[in-house]
C-alpha positions as CSV (number, residue, x, y, z in Angstrom):
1,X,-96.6,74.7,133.2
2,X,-98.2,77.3,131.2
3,X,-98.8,79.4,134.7
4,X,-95.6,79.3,136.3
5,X,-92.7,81.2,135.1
6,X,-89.8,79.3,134.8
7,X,-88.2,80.4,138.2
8,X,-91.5,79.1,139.5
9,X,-91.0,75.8,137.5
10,X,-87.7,75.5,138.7
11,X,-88.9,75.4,142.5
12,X,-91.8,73.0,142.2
13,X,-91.3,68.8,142.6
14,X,-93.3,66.3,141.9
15,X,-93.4,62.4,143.1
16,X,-91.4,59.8,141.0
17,X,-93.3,56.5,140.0
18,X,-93.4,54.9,143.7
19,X,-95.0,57.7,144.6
20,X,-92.1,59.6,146.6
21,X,-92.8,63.4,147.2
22,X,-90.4,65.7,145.8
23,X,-88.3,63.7,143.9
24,X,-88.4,64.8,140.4
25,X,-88.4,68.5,138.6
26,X,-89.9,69.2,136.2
27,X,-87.6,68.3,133.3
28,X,-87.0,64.9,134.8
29,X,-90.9,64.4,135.0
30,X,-91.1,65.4,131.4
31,X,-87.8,63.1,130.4
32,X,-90.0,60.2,132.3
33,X,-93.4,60.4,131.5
34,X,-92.9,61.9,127.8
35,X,-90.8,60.7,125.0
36,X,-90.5,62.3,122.0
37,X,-90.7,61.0,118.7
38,X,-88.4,60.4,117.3
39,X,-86.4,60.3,121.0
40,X,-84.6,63.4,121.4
41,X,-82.9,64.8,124.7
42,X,-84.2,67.1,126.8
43,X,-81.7,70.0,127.7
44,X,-82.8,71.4,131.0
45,X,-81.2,74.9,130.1
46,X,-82.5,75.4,126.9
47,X,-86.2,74.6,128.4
48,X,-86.0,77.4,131.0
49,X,-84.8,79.6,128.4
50,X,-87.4,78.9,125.4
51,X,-90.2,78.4,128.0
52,X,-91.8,81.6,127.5
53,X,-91.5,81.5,123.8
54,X,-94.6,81.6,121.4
55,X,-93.4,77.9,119.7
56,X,-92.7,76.6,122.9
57,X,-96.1,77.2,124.7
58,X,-97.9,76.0,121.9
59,X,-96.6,73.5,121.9
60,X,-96.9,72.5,125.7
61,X,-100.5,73.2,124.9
62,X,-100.5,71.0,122.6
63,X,-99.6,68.1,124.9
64,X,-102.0,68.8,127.4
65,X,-104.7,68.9,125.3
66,X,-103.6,65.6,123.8
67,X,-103.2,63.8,127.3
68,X,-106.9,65.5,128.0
69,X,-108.0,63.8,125.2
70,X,-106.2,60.3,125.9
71,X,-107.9,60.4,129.4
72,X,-111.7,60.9,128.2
């Protein structure tokens, strides 16, 4: 996420649970696998737009060094 811009983002797909090629972008990936706390929506427009923000990629950082850590 933190090397595609978000045009590129908004191209790429990625398999659902079963496994199915394609089926989810990358906001519904995010509104599957991650869930906020406390639960908060995700508004697809407002992630394209603050994706290249300072706040916004450190936190994205943030979460993938946190699932790193979870899978050691």
């Amino acid at each position: 996420m933190l090397e595609k811009s978000a045009d590129e983002l908004r191209q790429v797909r990625y398999a659902d649970y079963g496994g199915t090629a394609n089926a989810w972008s990358i906001t519904e990936l995010l509104r599957h696998y991650f869930v906020p706390n406390p639960p908060a929506a995700l508004d697809e427009k407002r992630f394209y737009e603050d994706l290249g923000e300072p706040a916004a990629r450190a936190a994205i950082q943030h979460q993938l060094d946190e699932v790193s850590r979870a899978l050691q």
